[in-house]
Wavefront OBJ file of the C-alpha trace (Angstrom):
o trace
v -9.739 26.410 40.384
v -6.426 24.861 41.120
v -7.341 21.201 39.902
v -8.518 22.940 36.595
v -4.863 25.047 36.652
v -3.386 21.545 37.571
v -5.218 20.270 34.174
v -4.153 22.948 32.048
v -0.175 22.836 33.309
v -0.183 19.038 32.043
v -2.364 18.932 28.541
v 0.523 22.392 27.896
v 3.388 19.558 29.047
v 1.601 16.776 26.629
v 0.925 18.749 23.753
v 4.528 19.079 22.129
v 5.714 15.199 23.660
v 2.604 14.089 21.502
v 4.166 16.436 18.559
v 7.429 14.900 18.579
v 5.998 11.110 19.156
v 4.550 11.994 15.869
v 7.882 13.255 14.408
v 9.777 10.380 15.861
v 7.575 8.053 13.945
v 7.600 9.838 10.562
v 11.637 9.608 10.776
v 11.519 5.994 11.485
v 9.062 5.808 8.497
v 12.028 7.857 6.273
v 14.475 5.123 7.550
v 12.545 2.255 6.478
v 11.634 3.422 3.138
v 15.002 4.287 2.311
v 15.942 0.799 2.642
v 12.708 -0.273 1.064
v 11.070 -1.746 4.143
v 7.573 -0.415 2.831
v 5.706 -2.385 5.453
v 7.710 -1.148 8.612
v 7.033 2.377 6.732
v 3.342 2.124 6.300
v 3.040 1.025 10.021
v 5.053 3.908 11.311
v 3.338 6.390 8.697
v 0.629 5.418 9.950
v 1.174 5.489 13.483
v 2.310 9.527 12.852
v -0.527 9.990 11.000
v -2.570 8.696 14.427
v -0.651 11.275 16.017
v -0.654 14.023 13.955
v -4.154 13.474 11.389
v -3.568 17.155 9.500
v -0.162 17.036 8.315
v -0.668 16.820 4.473
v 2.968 15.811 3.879
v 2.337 12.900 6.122
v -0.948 12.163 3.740
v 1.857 11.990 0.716
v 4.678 9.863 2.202
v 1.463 7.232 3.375
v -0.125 7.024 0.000
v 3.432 6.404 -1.651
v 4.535 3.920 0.609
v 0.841 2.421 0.500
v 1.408 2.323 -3.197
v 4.197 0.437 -2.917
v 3.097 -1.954 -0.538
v 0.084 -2.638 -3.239
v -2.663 -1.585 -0.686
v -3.843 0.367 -3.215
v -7.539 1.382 -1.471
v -5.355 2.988 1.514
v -3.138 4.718 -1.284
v -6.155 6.052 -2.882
v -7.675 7.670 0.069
v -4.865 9.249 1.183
v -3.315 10.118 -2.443
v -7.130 11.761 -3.198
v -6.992 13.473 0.286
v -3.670 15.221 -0.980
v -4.884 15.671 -4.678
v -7.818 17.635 -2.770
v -5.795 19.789 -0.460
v -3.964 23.229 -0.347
v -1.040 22.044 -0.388
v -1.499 19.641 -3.980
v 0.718 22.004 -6.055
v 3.485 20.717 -3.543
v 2.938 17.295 -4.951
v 3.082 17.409 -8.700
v 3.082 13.526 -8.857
v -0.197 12.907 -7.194
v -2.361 12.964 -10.090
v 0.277 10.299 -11.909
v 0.555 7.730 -9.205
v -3.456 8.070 -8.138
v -4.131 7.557 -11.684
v -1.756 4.346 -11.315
v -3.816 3.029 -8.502
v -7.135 3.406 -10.011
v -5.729 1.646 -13.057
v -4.867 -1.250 -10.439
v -8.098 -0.964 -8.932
v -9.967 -1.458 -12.876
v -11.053 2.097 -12.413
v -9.911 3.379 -15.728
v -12.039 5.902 -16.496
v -10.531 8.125 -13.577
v -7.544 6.927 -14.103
v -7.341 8.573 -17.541
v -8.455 11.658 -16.620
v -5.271 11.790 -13.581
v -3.216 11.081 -16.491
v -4.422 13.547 -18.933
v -4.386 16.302 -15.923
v -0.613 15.074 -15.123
v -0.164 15.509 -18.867
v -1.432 18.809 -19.313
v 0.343 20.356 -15.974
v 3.715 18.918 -17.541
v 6.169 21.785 -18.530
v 8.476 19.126 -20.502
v 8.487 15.785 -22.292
v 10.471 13.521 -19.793
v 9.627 10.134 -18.870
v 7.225 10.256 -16.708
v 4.744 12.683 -19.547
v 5.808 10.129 -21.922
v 4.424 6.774 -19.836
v 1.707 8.571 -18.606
v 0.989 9.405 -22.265
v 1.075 5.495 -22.953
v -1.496 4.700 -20.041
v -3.691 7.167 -21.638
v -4.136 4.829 -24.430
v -3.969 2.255 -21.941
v -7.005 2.946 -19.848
v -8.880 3.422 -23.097
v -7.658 -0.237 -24.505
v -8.893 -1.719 -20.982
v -11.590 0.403 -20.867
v -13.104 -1.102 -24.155
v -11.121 -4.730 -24.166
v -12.233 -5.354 -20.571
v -15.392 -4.061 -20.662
v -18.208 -6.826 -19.775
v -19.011 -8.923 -22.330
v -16.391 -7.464 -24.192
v -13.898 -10.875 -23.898
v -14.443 -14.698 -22.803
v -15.877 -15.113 -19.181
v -13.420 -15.902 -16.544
v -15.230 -16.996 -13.389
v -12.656 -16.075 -10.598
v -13.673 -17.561 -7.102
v -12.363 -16.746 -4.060
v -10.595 -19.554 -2.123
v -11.776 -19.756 1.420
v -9.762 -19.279 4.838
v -8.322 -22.798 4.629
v -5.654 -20.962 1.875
v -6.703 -17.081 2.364
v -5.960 -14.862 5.217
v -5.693 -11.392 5.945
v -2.088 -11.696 4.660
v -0.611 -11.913 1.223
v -1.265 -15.583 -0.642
v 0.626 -15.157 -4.064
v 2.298 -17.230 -6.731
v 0.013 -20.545 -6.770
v 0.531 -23.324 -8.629
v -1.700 -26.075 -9.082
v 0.479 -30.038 -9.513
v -2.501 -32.971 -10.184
v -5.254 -32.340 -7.051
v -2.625 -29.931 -5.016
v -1.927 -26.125 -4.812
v 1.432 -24.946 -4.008
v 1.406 -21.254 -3.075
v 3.375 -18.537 -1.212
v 1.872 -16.743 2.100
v 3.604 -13.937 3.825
v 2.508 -14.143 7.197
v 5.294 -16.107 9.294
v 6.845 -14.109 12.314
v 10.799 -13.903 12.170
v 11.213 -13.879 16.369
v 15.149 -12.920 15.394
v 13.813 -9.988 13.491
v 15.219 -6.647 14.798
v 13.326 -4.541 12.807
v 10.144 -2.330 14.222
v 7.842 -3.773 13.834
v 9.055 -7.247 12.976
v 8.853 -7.995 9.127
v 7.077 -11.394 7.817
v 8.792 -14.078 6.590
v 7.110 -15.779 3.189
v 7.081 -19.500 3.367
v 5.571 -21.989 0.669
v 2.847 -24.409 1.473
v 0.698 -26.977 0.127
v -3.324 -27.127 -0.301
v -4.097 -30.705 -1.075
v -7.663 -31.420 -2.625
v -8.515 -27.988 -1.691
v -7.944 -28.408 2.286
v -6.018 -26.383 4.546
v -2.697 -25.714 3.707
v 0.303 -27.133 5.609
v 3.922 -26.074 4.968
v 6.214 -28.085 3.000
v 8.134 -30.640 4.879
v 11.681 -31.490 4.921
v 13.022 -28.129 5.523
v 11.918 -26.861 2.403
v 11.193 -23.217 3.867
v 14.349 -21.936 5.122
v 14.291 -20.141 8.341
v 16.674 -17.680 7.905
v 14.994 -16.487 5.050
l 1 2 3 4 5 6 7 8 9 10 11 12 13 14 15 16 17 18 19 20 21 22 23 24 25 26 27 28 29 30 31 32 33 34 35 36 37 38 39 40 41 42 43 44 45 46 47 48 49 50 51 52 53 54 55 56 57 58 59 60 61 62 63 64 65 66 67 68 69 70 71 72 73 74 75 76 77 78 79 80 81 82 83 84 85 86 87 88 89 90 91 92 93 94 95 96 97 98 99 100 101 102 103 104 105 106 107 108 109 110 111 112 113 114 115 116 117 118 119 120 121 122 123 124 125 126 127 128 129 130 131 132 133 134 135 136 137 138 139 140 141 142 143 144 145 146 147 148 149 150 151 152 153 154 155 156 157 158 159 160 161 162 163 164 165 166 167 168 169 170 171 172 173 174 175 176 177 178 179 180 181 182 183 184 185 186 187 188 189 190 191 192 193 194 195 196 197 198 199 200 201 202 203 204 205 206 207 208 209 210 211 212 213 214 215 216 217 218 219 220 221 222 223
């Protein structure tokens, strides 16, 4: 009886230090998006969200900050989770940036509908009812110009782990048999930030092989 009493005194103590780990993280998420740090936000978001799964407003700040970070599957769960929810008349924008990423994700069909639904709920003609207006006709060009068979064929491969990795690879350029590309994956050890941010560097693929950064101090380390 008194081990079970014992129990109960310290999940009481835990409960509201768990609470406030989660509240401690969401503010360190604010911070970082304010100054645009969308990958320190998504980690902490994400890290409340661990701590506190239910809040709805948590859902919200994620999916934005997921947006913005272009992983757009995360941003759709989460923005669909809040579109779905009791609490979706507290987010008027959800069905105008959900619509946005299933545009990015070549899901236009649903992506219209968000748009025409963001539309309709609109009580004024601003800018936002006016561009989601225009990708309206949007999703209906793509819908029909990229349909398949609709255009040439582009056969798009993807490169193996010699260039990709689970990090960003962006901006390639191919010179005569070589690829010149950006990755964002380098760890800035000087980096005071929680957690660290990546550094983007440029390297070189030559004939297809693994790529090697570009010598002679072209990447600059404090950068």
């Amino acid at each position: 009886m008194r081990l079970a009493f014992f129990f109960g005194l310290m999940c009481a103590g835990f409960a509201p230090l768990f609470g406030q780990n989660a509240k401690a993280f969401e503010k360190a998420g604010d911070k970082a998006l304010a100054e645009t740090d969308y990958y320190a936000a998504f980690e902490h978001y994400r890290d409340a969200m661990q701590r506190n799964p239910d809040d709805i407003g948590l859902w919200y700040k994620y999916a934005e900050v997921a947006r913005q970070f272009n992983a757009f599957e995360e941003a759709e769960k989460y923005y669909e989770k809040v579109h779905g929810s009791t609490e979706a008349a507290q987010h008027p924008f959800t069905p105008f940036w959900l619509g946005q990423v299933k545009k990015c994700l070549g899901k236009y069909s649903e992506a219209k509908a968000l748009f025409e639904e963001f539309v309709s709920k609109s009580t004024s003609t601003d800018y936002y009812t006016d561009w989601a207006v225009n990708e309206i006709s949007a999703c209906d060009w793509a819908a029909q110009d990229l349909a398949p068979g609709a255009g040439p064929t582009v056969k798009i491969e993807h490169l193996d782990k010699k260039i990709n990795t689970p990090f960003s690879e962006f901006g390639a350029i191919k010179y005569e048999e070589s690829t010149y590309y950006s990755s964002l994956r380098f760890d800035n050890e000087k980096d005071t930030n929680l957690p660290p941010r990546k550094l983007s560097k440029v390297l070189i693929s030559e004939k297809n092989g693994k790529g090697k950064l570009l010598p002679n101090g072209f990447n600059d380390e404090k950068k």
